[in-house]
N, CA, C and O atoms as a GROMACS GRO file, in nm:
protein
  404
    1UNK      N    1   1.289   0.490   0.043
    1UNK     CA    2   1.218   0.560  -0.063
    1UNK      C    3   1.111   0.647   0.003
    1UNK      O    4   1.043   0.586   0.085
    2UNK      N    5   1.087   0.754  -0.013
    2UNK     CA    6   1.023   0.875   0.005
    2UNK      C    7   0.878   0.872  -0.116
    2UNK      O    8   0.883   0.842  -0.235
    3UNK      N    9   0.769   0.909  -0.044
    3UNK     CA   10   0.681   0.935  -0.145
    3UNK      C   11   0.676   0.998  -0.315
    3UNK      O   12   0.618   0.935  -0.402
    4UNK      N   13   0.717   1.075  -0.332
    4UNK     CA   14   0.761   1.154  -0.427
    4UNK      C   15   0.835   0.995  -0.562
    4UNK      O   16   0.807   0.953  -0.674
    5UNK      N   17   0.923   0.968  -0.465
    5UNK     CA   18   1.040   0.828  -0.514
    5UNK      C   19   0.939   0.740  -0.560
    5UNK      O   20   0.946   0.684  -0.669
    6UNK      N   21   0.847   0.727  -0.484
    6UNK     CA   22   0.745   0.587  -0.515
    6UNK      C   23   0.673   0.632  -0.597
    6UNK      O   24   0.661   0.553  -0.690
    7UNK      N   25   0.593   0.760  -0.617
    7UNK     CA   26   0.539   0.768  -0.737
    7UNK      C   27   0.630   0.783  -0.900
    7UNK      O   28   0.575   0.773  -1.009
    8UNK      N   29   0.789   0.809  -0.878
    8UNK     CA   30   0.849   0.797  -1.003
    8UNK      C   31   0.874   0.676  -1.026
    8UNK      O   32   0.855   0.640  -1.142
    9UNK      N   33   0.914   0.590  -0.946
    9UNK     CA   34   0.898   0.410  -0.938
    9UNK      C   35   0.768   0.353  -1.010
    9UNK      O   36   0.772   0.293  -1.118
   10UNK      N   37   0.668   0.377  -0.945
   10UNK     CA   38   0.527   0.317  -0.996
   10UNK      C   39   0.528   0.389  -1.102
   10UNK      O   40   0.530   0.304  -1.191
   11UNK      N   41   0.529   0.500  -1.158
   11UNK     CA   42   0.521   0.545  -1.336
   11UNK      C   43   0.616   0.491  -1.415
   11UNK      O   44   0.611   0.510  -1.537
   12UNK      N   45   0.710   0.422  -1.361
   12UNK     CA   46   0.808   0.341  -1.428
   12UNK      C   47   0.805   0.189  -1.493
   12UNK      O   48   0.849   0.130  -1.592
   13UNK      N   49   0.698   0.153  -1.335
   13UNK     CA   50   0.692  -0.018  -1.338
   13UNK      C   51   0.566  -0.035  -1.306
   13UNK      O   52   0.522  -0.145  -1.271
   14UNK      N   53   0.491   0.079  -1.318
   14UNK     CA   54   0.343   0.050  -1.287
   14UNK      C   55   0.261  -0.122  -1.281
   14UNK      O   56   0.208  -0.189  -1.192
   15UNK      N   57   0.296  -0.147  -1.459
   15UNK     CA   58   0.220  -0.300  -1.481
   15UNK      C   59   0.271  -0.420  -1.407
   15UNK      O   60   0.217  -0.530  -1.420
   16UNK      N   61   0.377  -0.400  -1.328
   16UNK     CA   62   0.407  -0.514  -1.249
   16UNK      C   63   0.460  -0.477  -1.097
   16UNK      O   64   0.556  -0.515  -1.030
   17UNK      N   65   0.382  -0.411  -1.081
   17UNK     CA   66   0.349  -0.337  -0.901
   17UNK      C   67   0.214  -0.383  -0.861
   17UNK      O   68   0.117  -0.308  -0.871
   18UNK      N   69   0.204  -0.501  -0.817
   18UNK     CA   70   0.065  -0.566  -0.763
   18UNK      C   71   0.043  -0.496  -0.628
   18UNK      O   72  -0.069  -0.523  -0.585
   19UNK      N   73   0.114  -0.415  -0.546
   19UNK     CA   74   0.075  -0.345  -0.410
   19UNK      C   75   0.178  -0.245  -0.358
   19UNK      O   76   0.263  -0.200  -0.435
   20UNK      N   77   0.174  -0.219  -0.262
   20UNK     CA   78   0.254  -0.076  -0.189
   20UNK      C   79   0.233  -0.096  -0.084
   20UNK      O   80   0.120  -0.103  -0.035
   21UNK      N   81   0.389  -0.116   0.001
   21UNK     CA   82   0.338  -0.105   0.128
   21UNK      C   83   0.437   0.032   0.136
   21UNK      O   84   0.547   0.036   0.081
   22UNK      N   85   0.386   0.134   0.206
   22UNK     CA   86   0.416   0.255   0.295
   22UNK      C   87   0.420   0.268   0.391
   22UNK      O   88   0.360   0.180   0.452
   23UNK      N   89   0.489   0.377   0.481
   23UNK     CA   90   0.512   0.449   0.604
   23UNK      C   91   0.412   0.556   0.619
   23UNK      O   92   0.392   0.611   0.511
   24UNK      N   93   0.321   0.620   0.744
   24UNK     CA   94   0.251   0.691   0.690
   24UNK      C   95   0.320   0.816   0.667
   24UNK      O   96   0.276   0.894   0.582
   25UNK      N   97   0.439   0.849   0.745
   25UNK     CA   98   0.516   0.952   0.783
   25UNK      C   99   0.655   0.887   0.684
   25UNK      O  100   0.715   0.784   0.713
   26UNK      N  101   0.691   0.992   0.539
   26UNK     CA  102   0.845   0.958   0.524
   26UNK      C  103   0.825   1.133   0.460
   26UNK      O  104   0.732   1.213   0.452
   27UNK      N  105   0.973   1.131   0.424
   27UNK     CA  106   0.983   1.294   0.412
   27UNK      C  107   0.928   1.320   0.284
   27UNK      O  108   0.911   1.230   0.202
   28UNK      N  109   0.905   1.414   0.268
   28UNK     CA  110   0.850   1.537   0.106
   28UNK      C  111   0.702   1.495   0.070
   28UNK      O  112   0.632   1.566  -0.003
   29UNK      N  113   0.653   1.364   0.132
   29UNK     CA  114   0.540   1.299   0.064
   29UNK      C  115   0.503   1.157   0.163
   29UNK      O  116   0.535   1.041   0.135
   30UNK      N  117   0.419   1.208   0.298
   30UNK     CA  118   0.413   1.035   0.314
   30UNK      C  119   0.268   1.031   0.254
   30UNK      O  120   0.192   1.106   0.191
   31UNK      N  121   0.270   0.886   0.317
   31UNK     CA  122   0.187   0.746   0.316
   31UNK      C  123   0.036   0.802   0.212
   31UNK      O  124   0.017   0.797   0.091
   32UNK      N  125  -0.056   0.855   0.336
   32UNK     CA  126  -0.175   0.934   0.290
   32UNK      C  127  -0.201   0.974   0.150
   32UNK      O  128  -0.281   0.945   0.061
   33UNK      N  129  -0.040   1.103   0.176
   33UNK     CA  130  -0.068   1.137   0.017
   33UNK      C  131  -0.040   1.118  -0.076
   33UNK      O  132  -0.074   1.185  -0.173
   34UNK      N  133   0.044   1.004  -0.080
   34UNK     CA  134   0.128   0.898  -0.201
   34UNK      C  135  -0.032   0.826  -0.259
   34UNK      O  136  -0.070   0.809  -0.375
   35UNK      N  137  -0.096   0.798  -0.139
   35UNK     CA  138  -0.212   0.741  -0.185
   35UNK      C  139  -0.297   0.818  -0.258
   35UNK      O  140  -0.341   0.796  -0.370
   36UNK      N  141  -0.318   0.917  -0.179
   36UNK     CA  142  -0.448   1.010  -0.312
   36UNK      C  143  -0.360   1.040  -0.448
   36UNK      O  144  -0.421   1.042  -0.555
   37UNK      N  145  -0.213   1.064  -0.445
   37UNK     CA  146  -0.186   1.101  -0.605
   37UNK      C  147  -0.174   0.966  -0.701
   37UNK      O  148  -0.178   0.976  -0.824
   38UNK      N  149  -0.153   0.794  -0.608
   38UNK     CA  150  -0.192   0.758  -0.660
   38UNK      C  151  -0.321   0.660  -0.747
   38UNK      O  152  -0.331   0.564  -0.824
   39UNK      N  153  -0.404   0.758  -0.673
   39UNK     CA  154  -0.566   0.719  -0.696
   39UNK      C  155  -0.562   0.863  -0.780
   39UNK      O  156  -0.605   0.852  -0.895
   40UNK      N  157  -0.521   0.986  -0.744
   40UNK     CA  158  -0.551   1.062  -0.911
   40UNK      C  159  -0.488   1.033  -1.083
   40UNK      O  160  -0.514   1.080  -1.194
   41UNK      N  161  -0.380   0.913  -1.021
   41UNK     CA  162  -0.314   0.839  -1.197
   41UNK      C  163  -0.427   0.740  -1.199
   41UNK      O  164  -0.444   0.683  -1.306
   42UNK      N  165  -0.496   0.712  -1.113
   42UNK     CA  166  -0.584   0.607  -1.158
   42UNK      C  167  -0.521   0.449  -1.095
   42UNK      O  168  -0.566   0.336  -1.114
   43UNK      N  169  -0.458   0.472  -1.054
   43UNK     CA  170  -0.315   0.330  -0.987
   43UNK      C  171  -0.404   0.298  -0.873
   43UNK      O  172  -0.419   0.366  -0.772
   44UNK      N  173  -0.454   0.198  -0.899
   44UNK     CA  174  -0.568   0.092  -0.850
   44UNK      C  175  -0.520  -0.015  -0.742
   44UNK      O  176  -0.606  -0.077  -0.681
   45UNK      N  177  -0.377  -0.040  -0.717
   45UNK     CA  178  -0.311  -0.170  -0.652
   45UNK      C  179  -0.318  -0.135  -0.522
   45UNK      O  180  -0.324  -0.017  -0.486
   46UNK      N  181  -0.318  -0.272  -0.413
   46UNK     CA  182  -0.352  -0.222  -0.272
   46UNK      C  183  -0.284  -0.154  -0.232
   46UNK      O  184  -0.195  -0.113  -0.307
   47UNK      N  185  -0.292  -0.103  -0.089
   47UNK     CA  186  -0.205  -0.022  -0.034
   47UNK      C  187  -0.213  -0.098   0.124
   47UNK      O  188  -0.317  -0.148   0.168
   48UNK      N  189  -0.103  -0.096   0.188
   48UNK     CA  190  -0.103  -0.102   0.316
   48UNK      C  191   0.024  -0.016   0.419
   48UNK      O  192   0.145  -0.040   0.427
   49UNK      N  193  -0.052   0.080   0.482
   49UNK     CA  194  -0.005   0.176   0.548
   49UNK      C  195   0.093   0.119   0.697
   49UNK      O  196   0.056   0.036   0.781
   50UNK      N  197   0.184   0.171   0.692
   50UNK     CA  198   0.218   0.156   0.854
   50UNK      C  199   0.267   0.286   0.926
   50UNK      O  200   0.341   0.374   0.881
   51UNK      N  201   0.206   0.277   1.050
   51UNK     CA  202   0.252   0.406   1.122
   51UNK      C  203   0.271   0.353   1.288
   51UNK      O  204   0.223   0.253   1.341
   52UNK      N  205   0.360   0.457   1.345
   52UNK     CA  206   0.344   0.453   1.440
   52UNK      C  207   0.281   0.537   1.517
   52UNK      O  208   0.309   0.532   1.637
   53UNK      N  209   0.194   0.624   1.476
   53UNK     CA  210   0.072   0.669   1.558
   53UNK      C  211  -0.050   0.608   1.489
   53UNK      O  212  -0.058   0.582   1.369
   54UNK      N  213  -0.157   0.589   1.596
   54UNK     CA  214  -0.299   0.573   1.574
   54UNK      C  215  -0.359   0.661   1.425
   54UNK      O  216  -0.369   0.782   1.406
   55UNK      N  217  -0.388   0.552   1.343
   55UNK     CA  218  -0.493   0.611   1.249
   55UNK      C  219  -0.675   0.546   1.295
   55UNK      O  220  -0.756   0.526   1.204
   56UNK      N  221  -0.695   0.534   1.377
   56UNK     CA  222  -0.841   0.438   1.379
   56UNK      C  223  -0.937   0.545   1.343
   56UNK      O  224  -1.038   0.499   1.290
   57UNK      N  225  -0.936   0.667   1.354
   57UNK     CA  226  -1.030   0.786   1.325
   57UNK      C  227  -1.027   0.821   1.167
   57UNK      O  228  -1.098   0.912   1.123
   58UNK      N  229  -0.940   0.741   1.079
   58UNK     CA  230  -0.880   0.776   0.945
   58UNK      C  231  -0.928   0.638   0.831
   58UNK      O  232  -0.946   0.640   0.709
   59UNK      N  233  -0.936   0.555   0.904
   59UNK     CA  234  -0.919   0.456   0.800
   59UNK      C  235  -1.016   0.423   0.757
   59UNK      O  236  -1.013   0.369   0.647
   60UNK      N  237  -1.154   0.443   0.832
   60UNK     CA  238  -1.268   0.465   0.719
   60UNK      C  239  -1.230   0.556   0.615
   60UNK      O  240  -1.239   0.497   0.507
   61UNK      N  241  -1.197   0.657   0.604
   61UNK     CA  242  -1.176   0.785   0.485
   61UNK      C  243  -1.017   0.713   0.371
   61UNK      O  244  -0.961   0.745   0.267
   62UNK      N  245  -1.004   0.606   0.475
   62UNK     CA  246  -0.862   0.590   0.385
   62UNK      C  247  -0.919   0.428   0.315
   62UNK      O  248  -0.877   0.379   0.210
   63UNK      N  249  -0.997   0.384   0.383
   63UNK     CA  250  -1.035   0.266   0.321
   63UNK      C  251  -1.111   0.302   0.187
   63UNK      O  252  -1.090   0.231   0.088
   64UNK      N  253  -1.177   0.385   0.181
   64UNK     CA  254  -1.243   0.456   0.071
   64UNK      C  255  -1.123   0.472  -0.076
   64UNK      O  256  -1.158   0.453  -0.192
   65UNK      N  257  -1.004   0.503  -0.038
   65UNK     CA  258  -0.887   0.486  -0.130
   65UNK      C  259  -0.839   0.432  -0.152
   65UNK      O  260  -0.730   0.457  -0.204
   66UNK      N  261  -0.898   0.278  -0.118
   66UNK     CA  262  -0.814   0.162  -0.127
   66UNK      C  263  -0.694   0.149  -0.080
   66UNK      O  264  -0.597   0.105  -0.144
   67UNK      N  265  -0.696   0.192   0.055
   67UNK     CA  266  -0.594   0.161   0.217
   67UNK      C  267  -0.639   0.008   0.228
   67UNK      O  268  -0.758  -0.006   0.254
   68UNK      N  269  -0.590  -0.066   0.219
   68UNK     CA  270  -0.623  -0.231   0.268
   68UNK      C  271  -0.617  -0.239   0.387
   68UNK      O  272  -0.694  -0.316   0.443
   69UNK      N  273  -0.538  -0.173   0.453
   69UNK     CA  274  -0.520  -0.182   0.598
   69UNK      C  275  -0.388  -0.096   0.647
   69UNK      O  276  -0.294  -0.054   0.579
   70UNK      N  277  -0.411  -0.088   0.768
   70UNK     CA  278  -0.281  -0.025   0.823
   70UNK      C  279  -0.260  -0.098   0.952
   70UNK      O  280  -0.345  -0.162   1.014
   71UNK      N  281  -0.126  -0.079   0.985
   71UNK     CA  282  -0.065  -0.158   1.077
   71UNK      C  283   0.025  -0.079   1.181
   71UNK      O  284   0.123  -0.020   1.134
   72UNK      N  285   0.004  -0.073   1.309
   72UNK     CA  286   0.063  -0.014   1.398
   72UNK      C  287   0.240  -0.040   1.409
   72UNK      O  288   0.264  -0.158   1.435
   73UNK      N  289   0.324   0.020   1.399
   73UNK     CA  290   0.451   0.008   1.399
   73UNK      C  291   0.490  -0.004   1.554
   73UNK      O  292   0.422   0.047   1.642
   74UNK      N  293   0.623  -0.088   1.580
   74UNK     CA  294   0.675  -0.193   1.528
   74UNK      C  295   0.578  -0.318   1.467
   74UNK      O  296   0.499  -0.371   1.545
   75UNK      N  297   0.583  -0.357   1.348
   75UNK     CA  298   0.515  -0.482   1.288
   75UNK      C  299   0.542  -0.597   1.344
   75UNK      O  300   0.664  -0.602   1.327
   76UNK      N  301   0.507  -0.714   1.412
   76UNK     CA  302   0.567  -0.838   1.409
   76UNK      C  303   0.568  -0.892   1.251
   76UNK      O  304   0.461  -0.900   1.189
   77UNK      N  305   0.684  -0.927   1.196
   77UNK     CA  306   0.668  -1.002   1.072
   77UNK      C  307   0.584  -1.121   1.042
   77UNK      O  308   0.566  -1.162   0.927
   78UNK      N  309   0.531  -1.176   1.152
   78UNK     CA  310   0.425  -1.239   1.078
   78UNK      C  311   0.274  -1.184   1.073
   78UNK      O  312   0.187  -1.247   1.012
   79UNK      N  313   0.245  -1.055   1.144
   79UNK     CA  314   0.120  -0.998   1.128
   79UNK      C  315   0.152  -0.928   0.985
   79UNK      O  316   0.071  -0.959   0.897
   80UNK      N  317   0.277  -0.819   0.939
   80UNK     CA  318   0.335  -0.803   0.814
   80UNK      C  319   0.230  -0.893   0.707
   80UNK      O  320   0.121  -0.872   0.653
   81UNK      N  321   0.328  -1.000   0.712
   81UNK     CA  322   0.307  -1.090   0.590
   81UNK      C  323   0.209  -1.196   0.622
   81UNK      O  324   0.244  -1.311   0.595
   82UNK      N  325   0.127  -1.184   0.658
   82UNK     CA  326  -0.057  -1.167   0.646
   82UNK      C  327  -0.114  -1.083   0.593
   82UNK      O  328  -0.183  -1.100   0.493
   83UNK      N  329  -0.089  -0.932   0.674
   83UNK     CA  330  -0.168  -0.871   0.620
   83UNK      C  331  -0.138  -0.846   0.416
   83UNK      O  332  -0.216  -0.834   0.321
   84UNK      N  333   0.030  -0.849   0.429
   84UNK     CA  334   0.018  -0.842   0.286
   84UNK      C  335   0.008  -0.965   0.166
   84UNK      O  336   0.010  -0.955   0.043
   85UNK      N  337  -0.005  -1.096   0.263
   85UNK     CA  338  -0.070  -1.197   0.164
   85UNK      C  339  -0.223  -1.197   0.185
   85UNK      O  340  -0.285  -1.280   0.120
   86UNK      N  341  -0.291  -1.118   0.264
   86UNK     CA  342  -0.459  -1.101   0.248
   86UNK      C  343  -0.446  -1.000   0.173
   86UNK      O  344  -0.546  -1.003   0.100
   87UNK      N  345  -0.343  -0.855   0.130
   87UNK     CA  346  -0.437  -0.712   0.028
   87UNK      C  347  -0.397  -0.809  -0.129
   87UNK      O  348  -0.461  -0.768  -0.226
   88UNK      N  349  -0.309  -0.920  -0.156
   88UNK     CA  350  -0.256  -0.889  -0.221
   88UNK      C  351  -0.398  -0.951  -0.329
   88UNK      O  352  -0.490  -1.018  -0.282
   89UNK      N  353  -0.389  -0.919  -0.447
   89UNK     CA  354  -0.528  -0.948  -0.533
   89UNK      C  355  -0.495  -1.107  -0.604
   89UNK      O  356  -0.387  -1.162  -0.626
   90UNK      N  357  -0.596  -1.142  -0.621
   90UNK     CA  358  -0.571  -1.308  -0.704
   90UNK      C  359  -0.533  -1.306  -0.804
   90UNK      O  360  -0.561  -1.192  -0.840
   91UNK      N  361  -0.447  -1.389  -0.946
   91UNK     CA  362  -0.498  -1.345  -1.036
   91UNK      C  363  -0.619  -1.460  -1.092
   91UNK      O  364  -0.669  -1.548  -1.022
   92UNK      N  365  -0.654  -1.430  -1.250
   92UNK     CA  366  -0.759  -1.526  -1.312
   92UNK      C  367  -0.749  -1.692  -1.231
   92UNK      O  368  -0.839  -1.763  -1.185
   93UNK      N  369  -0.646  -1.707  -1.236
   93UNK     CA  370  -0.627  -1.857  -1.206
   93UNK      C  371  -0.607  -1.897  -1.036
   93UNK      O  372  -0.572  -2.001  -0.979
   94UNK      N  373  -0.635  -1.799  -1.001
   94UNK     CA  374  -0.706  -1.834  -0.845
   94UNK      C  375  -0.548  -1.780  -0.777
   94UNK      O  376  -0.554  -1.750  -0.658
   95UNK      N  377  -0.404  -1.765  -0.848
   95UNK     CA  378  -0.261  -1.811  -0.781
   95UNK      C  379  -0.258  -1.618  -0.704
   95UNK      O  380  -0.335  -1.529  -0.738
   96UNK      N  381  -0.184  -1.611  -0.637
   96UNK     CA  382  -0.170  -1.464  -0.564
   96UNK      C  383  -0.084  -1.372  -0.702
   96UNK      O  384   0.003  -1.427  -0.770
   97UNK      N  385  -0.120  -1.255  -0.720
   97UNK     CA  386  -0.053  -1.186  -0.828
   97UNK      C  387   0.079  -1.194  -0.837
   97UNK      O  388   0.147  -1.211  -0.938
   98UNK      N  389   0.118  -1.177  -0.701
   98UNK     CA  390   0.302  -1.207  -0.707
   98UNK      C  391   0.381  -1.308  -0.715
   98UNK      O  392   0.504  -1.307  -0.710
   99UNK      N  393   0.284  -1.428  -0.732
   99UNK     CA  394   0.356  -1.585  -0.768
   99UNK      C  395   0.383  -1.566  -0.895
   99UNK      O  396   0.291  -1.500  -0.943
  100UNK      N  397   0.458  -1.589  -0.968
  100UNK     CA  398   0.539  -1.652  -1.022
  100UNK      C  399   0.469  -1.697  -1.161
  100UNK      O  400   0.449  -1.656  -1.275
  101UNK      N  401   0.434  -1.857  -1.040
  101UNK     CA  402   0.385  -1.956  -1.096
  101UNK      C  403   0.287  -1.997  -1.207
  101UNK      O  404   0.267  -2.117  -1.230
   0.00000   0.00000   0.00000
Protein backbone atom coordinates (compact mmCIF):
# COMPACT_ATOMS: atom_id res chain seq x y z
CA UNK A 1 0.00 0.00 0.00
CA UNK A 2 1.25 3.36 -1.15
CA UNK A 3 0.43 6.54 0.73
CA UNK A 4 -2.32 7.90 -1.27
CA UNK A 5 -3.91 3.88 -0.57
CA UNK A 6 -3.56 4.48 3.18
CA UNK A 7 -5.24 7.59 3.30
CA UNK A 8 -8.38 5.98 1.24
CA UNK A 9 -8.11 2.98 3.79
CA UNK A 10 -8.07 5.21 6.95
CA UNK A 11 -11.23 7.36 5.50
CA UNK A 12 -12.80 4.08 5.22
CA UNK A 13 -11.96 2.44 8.63
CA UNK A 14 -10.78 5.36 10.36
CA UNK A 15 -12.72 4.34 13.93
CA UNK A 16 -10.93 1.14 14.18
CA UNK A 17 -7.28 2.08 12.99
CA UNK A 18 -5.58 2.44 16.49
CA UNK A 19 -1.97 3.16 14.52
CA UNK A 20 0.06 3.19 11.18
CA UNK A 21 2.99 1.80 10.64
CA UNK A 22 4.75 3.26 7.30
CA UNK A 23 7.74 3.26 5.01
CA UNK A 24 9.23 6.59 4.83
CA UNK A 25 9.85 6.18 1.07
CA UNK A 26 6.72 4.26 -0.95
CA UNK A 27 5.61 5.64 -4.32
CA UNK A 28 3.02 8.77 -5.09
CA UNK A 29 3.00 9.57 -1.24
CA UNK A 30 5.49 8.33 1.42
CA UNK A 31 5.72 8.11 5.07
CA UNK A 32 6.25 12.04 6.03
CA UNK A 33 3.52 13.08 3.98
CA UNK A 34 0.86 10.48 4.65
CA UNK A 35 1.52 11.93 8.05
CA UNK A 36 0.89 15.66 7.63
CA UNK A 37 -2.39 14.85 5.42
CA UNK A 38 -3.16 12.76 8.09
CA UNK A 39 -2.87 15.33 10.85
CA UNK A 40 -4.76 17.84 8.30
CA UNK A 41 -8.16 15.18 8.62
CA UNK A 42 -7.44 15.58 12.11
CA UNK A 43 -6.45 11.48 12.35
CA UNK A 44 -4.82 11.54 15.70
CA UNK A 45 -3.53 7.58 15.87
CA UNK A 46 0.23 6.85 16.28
CA UNK A 47 2.44 6.63 13.66
CA UNK A 48 5.64 4.72 13.38
CA UNK A 49 7.93 5.39 10.48
CA UNK A 50 10.52 3.06 8.97
CA UNK A 51 13.27 3.94 6.70
CA UNK A 52 16.25 2.99 5.53
CA UNK A 53 18.05 6.18 5.59
CA UNK A 54 18.81 8.26 8.73
CA UNK A 55 16.00 10.53 9.92
CA UNK A 56 17.79 11.72 13.41
CA UNK A 57 17.84 15.48 12.04
CA UNK A 58 13.84 15.01 11.40
CA UNK A 59 12.26 13.48 14.16
CA UNK A 60 12.10 16.25 16.42
CA UNK A 61 9.86 18.09 13.56
CA UNK A 62 8.18 14.69 13.05
CA UNK A 63 7.64 13.97 16.66
CA UNK A 64 5.69 17.20 16.74
CA UNK A 65 3.10 15.14 14.34
CA UNK A 66 2.76 12.49 16.30
CA UNK A 67 5.74 10.23 14.65
CA UNK A 68 6.01 7.79 17.77
CA UNK A 69 9.10 6.76 16.51
CA UNK A 70 10.99 5.60 13.62
CA UNK A 71 12.99 2.68 13.05
CA UNK A 72 16.01 2.09 10.91
CA UNK A 73 15.34 -0.62 8.22
CA UNK A 74 16.06 -3.82 8.19
CA UNK A 75 13.79 -4.09 11.58
CA UNK A 76 14.62 -7.01 13.85
CA UNK A 77 11.02 -8.20 14.65
CA UNK A 78 11.35 -7.97 18.02
CA UNK A 79 12.56 -4.25 18.15
CA UNK A 80 9.23 -3.99 15.48
CA UNK A 81 6.88 -5.23 17.98
CA UNK A 82 8.04 -3.16 20.90
CA UNK A 83 8.19 -0.36 19.41
CA UNK A 84 4.60 -0.94 18.19
CA UNK A 85 3.31 -2.38 21.52
CA UNK A 86 4.90 0.96 23.28
CA UNK A 87 2.98 3.73 20.34
CA UNK A 88 0.08 1.71 20.66
CA UNK A 89 -2.53 3.89 23.08
CA UNK A 90 -4.38 2.17 26.20
CA UNK A 91 -7.79 2.00 26.22
CA UNK A 92 -10.16 3.25 29.47
CA UNK A 93 -9.59 -0.07 31.04
CA UNK A 94 -5.90 0.00 31.14
CA UNK A 95 -6.06 -3.25 28.03
CA UNK A 96 -3.84 -2.05 24.66
CA UNK A 97 -6.45 -0.61 21.98
CA UNK A 98 -5.92 -3.59 19.74
CA UNK A 99 -6.88 -6.34 22.28
CA UNK A 100 -9.75 -7.66 21.76
CA UNK A 101 -10.41 -8.37 25.11
Amino acid sequence: VHGQDALKQLAEAESVVDLVLADVVMPEMGGVALVHAMRQRDWQMPVVLMSGHPLDSEITALAEYGVFTWLPKPVPLAQLAQALADALPLRPDGAPAGDPG
